[in-house]
C-alpha positions, 0 to 999 in steps of 0.5 A, a space after each residue: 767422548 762427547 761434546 756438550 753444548 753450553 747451556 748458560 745464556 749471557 744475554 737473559 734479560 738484554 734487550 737487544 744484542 750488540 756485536 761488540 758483546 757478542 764478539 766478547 762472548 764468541 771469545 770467550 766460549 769458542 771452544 777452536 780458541 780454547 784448543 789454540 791457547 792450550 797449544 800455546 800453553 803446550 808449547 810454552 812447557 817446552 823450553 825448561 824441557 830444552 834448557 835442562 840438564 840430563 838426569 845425573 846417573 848414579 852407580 853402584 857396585 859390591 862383592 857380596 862375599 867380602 862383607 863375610 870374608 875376615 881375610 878381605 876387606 869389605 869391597 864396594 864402589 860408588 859413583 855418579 856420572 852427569 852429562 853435559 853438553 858443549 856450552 851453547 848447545 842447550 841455550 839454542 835448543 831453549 832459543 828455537 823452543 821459545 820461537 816456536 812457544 812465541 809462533 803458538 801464542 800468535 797462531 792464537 792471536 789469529 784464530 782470535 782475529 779470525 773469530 772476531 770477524 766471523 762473530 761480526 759477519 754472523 751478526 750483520 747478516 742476523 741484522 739483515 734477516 731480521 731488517 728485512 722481515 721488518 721491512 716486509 710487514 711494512 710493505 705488506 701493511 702499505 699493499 693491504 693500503 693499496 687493496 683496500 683502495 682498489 676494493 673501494 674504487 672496484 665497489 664504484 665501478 670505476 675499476 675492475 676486479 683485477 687491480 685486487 687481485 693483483 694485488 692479491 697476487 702482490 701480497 702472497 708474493 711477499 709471504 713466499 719471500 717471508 718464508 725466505 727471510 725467516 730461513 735467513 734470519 734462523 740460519 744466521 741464529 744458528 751460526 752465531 750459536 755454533 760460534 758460541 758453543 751452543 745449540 743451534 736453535 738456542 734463541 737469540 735477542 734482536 739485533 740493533 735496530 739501526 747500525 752505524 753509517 758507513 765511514 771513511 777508512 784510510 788509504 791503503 798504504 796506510 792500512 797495509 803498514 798497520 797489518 804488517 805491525 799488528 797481524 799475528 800470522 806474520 808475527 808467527 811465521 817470523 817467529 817460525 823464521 828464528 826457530 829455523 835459525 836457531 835449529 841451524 846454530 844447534 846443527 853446527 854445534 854438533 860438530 863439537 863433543 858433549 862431555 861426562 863428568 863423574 866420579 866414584 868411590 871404589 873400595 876394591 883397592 886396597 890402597 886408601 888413596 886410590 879408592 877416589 876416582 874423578 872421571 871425564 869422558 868426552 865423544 868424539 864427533 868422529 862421523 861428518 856425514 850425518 852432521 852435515 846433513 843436518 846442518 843443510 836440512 836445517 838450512 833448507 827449513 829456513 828458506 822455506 820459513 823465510 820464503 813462507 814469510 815473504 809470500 805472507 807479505 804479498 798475501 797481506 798486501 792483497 788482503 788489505 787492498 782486497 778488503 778496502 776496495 770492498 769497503 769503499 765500494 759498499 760505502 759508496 753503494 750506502 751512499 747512492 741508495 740514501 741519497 738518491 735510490 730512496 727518495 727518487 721511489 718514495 716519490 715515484 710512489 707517491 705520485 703513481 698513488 694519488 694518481 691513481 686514487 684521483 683515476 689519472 693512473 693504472 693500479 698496475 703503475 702503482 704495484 710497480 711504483 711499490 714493488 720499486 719501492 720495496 726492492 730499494 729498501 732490501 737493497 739498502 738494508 744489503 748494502 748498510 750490511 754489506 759495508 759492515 761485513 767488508 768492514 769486518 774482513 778488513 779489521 780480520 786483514 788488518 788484525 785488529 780495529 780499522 781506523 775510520 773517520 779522521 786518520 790519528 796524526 802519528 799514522 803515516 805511510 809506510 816507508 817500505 817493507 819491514 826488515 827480515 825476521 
């Protein structure tokens, strides 16, 4: 069977494209998300199979030659037989199917989560493709500036031809890292693409053309409880805890007999009153061993499952803090190139060009001056982007939005880890 690409475009027309939209889409078209709620859906059918009863039987017998025989009565026997289980038995196999119904949606949610933050990663690095090919015609348009005053200095004499072929040099310096942003900018098209379900090549609206400033988040204790509340892997791995529980509970009750209830009609007695039967039948769990057994395998499931918990909490830990201390130190990256890196080299540029123009300075401290400058802009284009993309790894360790600016009055640090599933 083949797969076929979605062909449909929901952003004809738009004029650019936004994360938020685009996340949406990712959503909505991801065909691993697709596969992870048909699991769910899946493993919701297994609870009424759990919970019900076993098809009743239903018997018959006769003697065909008694139907033609005058000297005997017509002989046949009906009956029906219906199995039953030890009270208990089938609430705790519907209980651990539920659990595992209740592990698939989260395991959905996860993969949700996971998406979202890939989506958002995918789009700020499209951003940053496409902000520093603009940033590249800028510089080369302020390099064809610089050339044309070397020409016009060379023509009086007062330089050498070397200023313009340094420039020249320059430039064809900034077509080869051109050709490197273009392969950015098509590998990070083609990844949104593969996370939309289409062709690679599909095109793509621009991105914004200026991205949100960098913001405050909360601390991290206050960010751990929220991803202990809102993560839906440790929603999943509690609810695999109490299936195991429940398979436990099933375990021991196997220790005790199903029964069968049936009853029967049976002509073969002459009697008319003897030919109603009600019958019970009942095994006997006569055999401990392979009882046993299973009750300690099922107890072994648990502390795997309770220990897979808990090495999940630390994992969280390390994720929430991972990510904030990447969120913190892009911030502050943001925050150094805006008000101090930039200005300082637009300065340097300025001053290194009218120094030159007036001949108090060499062209190759002016191509230095603009290299600095062009080599600052790109870092802080990175750097904006880089903020967004440990903002979207924080949101992926906290399963969902991350608080920034002034922190909500009802969120408080956590008192300790919460209880056991």
């Amino acid at each position: 069977m083949q797969s076929s690409y979605s062909m449909d475009d929901p952003f004809a027309g738009a004029v650019e494209l936004s994360v938020e939209r685009l996340v949406s889409e990712i959503l909505a078209r991801n065909q691993s998300l697709a596969a992870m709620q048909a699991a769910w859906r899946a493993a919701a059918q297994r609870y009424p199979q759990e919970v019900s009863l076993a098809d009743p039987a239903f018997m018959s017998l006769m003697a065909p030659g008694s139907f033609s025989d005058p000297n005997f009565q017509s002989s046949f026997m009906v009956g029906a037989k219906q199995p039953l289980p030890w009270p208990g038995k089938r609430q705790l196999r519907g209980a651990s199917a539920r659990a595992e119904s209740t592990a698939a949606y989260f395991d959905a949610g996860e993969t949700a989560v996971r998406l979202a933050a890939l989506g958002r990663t995918a789009y700020y690095e499209y951003f940053l493709a496409r902000r520093e090919l603009e940033l590249l015609g800028e510089n080369i348009l302020r390099l064809r500036e610089f050339r044309e005053i070397a020409r016009a200095r060379y023509e009086t004499k007062a330089v050498t031809q070397q200023d313009m072929l340094q420039a020249d040099v320059d430039l064809a310096d900034l077509d080869r890292q051109g050709v490197e942003f273009v392969r950015n900018a098509n590998i990070a098209v083609a990844r949104i693409n593969t996370l939309l379900n289409r062709a690679p090549d599909f095109p793509l609206p621009p991105p914004a053309r200026e991205i949100g400033p960098p913001q405050n988040v909360p601390e991290p204790a206050i960010l751990y409880q929220m991803a202990v509340q809102r993560r839906p892997d440790l929603a999943a791995a509690g609810a695999r805890v109490r299936a195991e529980q429940a398979r436990v509970d099933r375990a021991r009750r196997e220790y005790y007999p199903d029964f069968e209830l049936g009853g029967r009609y049976d002509q073969f007695w002459d009697r008319v009153n003897q030919r109603g039967h009600v019958e019970i039948n009942m095994n006997v769990p006569l055999y401990q061993a392979r009882r046993q057994a299973a009750v300690r395998e099922a107890m072994w499931r648990v502390n795997q499952r309770r220990a897979e918990y808990e090495q999940l909490f630390a994992t969280v830990r390390n994720e929430v803090q991972t990510a904030y201390e990447g969120v913190v130190a892009a911030q502050r990256t943001v925050d150094l190139y805006r008000q101090r890196i930039i200005p300082f080299v637009e300065l340097n540029v300025g001053s290194a060009r009218a120094a030159y123009e007036t001949g108090q300075g060499t062209f190759l401290a002016l191509i230095e001056a603009q290299r600095q400058r062009i080599d600052a802009q790109v870092k802080q284009a990175q750097a904006l982007a880089e903020y967004h993309r440990q903002l979207a790894e924080l949101e992926q360790a906290l399963g969902g939005p991350a608080p920034l600016g002034p922190l909500p009055e009802e969120v408080q640090p956590p008192p300790g880890k919460p209880a056991q599933p």
